[in-house]
N, C-alpha and C positions, 0 to 999 in steps of 0.2 A: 755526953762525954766532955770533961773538962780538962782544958791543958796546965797544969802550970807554968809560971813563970819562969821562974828557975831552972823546967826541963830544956828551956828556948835556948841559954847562955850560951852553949858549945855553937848554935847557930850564928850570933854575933860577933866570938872572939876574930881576931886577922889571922888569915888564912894565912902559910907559910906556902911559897912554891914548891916544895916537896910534897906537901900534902896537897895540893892542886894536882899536882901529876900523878901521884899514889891513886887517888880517886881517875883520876883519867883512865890508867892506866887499866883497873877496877872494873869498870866499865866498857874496856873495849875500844875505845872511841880515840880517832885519830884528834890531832889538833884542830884541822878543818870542820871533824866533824863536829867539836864540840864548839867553835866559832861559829858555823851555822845554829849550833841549840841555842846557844844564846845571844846567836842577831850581832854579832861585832867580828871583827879582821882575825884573819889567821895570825897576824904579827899579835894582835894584841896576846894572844896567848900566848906565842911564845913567847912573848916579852913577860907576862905574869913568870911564865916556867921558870925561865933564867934571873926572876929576881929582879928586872929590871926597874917595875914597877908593880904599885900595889895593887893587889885583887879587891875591888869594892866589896864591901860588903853585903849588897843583893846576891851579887855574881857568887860569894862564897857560900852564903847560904845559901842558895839554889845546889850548887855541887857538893855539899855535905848534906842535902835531903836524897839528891839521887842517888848515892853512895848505899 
């Protein structure tokens, strides 16, 4: 099986905190629980949520593959 490259892109764009939460939300999954998936503080999420700061890039594609 082979991937392209081009299919990847949606995976690297900057994630919006709407679309952070939309997938959260998708998912089930409280804020803590998604701080536990991904090994960092319940603040940092909701500080992604509210926009405070930006969602890395791992961190975004990780929750646009779970989605």
């Amino acid at each position: 099986m082979s991937i392209e490259p081009q299919s990847l892109f949606h995976l690297s764009r900057p994630m919006t905190s709407a679309e952070m939460r939309l997938i959260r939300d998708r998912c089930g999954l409280t804020g803590g629980a998604l701080a536990i998936m991904l090994r960092i503080g319940e603040r940092t999420v909701r500080r992604w949520e509210m926009g405070h700061t930006e969602i890395p890039g791992p961190a975004a594609a990780l929750l646009r593959l779970i989605k």
